[in-house]
C-alpha positions as CSV (number, residue, x, y, z in Angstrom):
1,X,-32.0,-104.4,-53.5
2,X,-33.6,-103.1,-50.8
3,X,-32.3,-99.8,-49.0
4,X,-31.3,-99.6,-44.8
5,X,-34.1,-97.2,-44.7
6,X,-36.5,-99.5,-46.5
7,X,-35.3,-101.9,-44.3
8,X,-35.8,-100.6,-41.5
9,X,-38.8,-99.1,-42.0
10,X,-40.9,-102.8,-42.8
11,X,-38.6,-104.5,-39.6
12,X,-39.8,-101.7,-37.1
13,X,-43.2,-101.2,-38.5
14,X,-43.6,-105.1,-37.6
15,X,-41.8,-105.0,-34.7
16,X,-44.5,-101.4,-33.5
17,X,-47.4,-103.6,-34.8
18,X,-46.6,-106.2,-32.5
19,X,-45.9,-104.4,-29.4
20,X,-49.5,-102.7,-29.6
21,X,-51.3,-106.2,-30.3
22,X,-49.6,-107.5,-27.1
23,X,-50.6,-104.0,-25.4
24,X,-54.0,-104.8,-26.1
25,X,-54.3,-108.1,-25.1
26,X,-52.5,-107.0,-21.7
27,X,-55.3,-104.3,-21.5
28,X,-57.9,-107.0,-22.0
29,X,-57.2,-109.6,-20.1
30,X,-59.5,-108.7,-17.3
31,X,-62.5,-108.4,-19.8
32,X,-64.8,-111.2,-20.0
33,X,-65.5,-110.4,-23.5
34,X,-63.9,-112.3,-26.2
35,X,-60.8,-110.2,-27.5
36,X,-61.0,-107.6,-30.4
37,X,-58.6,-105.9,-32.0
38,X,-58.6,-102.3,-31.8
39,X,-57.7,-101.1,-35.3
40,X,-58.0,-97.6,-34.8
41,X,-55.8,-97.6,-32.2
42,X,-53.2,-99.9,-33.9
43,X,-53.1,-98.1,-36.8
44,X,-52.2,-95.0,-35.0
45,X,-49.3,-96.6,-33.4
46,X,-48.0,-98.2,-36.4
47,X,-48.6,-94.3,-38.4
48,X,-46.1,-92.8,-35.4
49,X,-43.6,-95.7,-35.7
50,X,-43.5,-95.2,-39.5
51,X,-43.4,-91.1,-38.6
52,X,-40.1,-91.4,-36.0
53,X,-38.0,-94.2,-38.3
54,X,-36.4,-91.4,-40.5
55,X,-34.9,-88.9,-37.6
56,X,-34.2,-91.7,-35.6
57,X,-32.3,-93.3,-38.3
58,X,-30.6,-90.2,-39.5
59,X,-29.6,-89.6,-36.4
60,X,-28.3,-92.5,-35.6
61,X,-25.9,-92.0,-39.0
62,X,-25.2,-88.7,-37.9
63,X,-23.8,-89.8,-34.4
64,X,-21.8,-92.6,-35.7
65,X,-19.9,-90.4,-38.3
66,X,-19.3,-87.5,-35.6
67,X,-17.8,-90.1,-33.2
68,X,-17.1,-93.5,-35.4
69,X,-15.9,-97.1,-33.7
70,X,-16.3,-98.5,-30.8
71,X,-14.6,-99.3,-27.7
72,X,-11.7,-101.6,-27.9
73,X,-11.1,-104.5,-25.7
74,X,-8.3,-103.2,-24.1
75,X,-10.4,-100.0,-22.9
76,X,-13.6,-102.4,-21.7
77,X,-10.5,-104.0,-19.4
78,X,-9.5,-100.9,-18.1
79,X,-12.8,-100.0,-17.7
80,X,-14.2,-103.4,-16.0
81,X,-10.6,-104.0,-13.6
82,X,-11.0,-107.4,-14.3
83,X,-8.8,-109.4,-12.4
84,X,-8.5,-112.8,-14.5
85,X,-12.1,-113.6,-15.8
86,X,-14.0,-112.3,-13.0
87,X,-15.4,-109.0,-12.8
88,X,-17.4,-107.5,-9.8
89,X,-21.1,-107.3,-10.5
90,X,-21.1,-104.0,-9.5
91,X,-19.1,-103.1,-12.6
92,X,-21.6,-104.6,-14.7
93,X,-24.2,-102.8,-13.6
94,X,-22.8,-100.2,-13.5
95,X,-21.1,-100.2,-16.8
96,X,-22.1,-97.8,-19.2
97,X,-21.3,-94.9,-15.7
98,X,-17.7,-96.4,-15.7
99,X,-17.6,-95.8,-19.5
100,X,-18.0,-92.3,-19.1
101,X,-16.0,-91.5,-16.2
102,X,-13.3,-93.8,-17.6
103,X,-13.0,-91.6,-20.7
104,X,-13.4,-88.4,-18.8
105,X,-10.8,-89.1,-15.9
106,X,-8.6,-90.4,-18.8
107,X,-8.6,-86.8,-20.3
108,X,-7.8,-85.2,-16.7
109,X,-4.9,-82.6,-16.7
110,X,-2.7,-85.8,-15.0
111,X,-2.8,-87.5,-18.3
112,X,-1.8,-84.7,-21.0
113,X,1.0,-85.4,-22.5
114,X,4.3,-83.0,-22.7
115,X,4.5,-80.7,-25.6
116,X,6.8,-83.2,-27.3
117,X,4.4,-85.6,-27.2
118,X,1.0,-84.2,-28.2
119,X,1.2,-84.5,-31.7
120,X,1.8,-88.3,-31.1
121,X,-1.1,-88.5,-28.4
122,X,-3.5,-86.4,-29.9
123,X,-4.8,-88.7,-32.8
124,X,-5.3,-91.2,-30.9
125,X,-7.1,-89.4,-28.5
126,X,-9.9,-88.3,-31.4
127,X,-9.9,-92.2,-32.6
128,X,-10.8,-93.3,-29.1
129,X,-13.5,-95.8,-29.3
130,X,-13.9,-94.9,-25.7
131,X,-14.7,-91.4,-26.8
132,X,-17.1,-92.3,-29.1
133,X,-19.4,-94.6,-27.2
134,X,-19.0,-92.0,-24.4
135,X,-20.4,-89.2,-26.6
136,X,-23.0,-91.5,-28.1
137,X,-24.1,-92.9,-25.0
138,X,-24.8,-89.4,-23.7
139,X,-26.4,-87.7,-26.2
140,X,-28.5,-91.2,-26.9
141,X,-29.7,-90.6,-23.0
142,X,-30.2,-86.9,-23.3
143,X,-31.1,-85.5,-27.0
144,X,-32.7,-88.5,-28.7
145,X,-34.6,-89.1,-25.1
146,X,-35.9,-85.6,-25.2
147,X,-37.1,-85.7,-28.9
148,X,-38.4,-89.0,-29.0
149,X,-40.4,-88.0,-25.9
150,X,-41.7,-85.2,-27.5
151,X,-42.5,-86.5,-30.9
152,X,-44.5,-89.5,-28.9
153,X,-46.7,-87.1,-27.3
154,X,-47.1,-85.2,-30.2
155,X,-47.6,-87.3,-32.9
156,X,-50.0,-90.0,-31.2
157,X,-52.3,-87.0,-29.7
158,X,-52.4,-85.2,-33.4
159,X,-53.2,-88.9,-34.7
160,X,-55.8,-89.1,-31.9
161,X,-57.5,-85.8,-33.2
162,X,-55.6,-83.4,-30.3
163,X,-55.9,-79.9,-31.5
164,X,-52.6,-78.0,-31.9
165,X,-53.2,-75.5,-28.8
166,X,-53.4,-78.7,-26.2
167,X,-50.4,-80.5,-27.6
168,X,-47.9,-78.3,-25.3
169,X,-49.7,-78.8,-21.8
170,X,-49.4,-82.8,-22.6
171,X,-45.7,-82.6,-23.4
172,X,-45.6,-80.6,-19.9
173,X,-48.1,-83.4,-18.5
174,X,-46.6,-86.2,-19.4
175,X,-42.5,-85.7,-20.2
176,X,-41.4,-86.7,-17.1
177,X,-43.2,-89.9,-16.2
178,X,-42.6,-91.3,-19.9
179,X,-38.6,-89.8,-19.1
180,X,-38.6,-91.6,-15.9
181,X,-39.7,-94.7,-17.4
182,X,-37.5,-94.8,-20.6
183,X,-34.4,-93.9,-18.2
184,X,-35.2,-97.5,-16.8
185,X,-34.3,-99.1,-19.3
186,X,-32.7,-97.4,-22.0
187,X,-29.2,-97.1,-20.8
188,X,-28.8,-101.0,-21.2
189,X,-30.2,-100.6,-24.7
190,X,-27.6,-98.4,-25.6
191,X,-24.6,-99.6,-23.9
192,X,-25.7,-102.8,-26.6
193,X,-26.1,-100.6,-29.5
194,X,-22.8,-98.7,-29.3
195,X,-20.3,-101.7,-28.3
196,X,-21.6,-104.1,-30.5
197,X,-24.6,-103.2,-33.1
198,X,-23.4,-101.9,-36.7
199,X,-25.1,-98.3,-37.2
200,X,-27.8,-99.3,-40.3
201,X,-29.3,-102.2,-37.5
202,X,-29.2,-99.6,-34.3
203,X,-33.3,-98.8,-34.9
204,X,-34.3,-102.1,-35.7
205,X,-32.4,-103.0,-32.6
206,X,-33.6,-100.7,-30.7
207,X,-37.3,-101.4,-32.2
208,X,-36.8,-105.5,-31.3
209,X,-35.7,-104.6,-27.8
210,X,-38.8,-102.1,-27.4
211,X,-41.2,-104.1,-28.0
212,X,-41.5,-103.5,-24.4
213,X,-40.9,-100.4,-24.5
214,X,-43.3,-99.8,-27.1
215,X,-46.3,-102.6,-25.0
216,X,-45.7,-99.6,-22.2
217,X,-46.3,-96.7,-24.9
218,X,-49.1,-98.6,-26.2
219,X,-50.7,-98.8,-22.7
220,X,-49.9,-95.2,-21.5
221,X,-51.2,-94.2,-25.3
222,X,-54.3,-95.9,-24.0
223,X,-53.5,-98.7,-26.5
């Protein structure tokens, strides 16, 4: 039987092949020339897909034992207001935010409990499912964002031939445009991934929603 790892390796190494293919044949579709596939370049994105599925799935193990569950759906309620079965759309969109302040403004100094009741409060308060997808959700946006970044620019220049001393000015150079542009999307993709998506499928997931994500990588990668 196969490992998660395994797994998830052949499942995003697919998933990487296809969103370069469909990057190329975006990039092409002005040519007049028949379309041909760019092996090189497809071969470099499917090496740096293959080179970020181990921290990436590591990582997401690691986060999921630090802060384990999810929310409940008693805190999405309180979270949401709902009043019967409607909710505003301005919580939905602005879910994942009310998430974090919910969680936050529920551990304001008008909620700690008396002395005689902290031992009884206090558990509960470190099983919080709320907690965790807080915490996730954060470091997912901040951390993972950051190194992913990073280890894009890095790897697919080294895999274009970059020499080592030019590999820093291209993190400066391009960090914040690829940041602005994940930061577009991303916090959707992870609301899904820590209310609903079981930890051994989060990179898969996350690969089958970037496909994208990845067609955009692709075509800043200049495919």
């Amino acid at each position: 039987m196969l490992s998660p790892l395994t797994v998830t390796f052949v499942q995003s190494t697919f998933l990487n092949a296809l969103s370069n293919i469909l990057a190329q044949l975006i990039d092409q579709r002005n040519n007049t020339t028949p379309f041909a596939l760019n092996s090189l370049a497809l071969l470099q994105f499917i090496t740096y897909g293959i080179l970020i599925v181990p921290p990436n799935f590591y990582w997401q193990r690691a986060l999921e034992a630090r802060y384990p569950g999810f929310p409940s759906r008693a805190e999405i309620g309180n979270v949401f207001r709902c009043s019967g079965r409607s909710c505003s759309l301005r919580s939905v969109f602005t879910f994942p935010f009310a998430f974090i302040r919910s969680f936050f403004s529920s551990t304001s100094d008008d909620t700690i409990p008396s002395n005689k009741d902290k031992e009884k409060w206090a558990p509960r308060a470190r099983k919080s499912g709320l907690h965790s997808f807080a915490m996730k959700f954060f470091l997912d946006q901040t951390i993972a964002g950051a190194m992913n970044i990073v280890l894009f620019i890095v790897l697919i220049h080294i895999l274009k031939g970059e020499g080592l001393k030019r590999l820093w000015e291209l993190v400066i150079e391009h960090f914040r445009p690829i940041m602005i542009a994940r930061l577009k999307y991303r916090p959707v993709v992870s609301t899904l991934m820590y209310t609903v998506i079981p930890v051994d499928r989060r990179v898969v997931f996350a690969s089958a929603c970037g496909v994208i994500w990845g067609i955009y990588l692709s075509l800043y990668a200049a495919v």
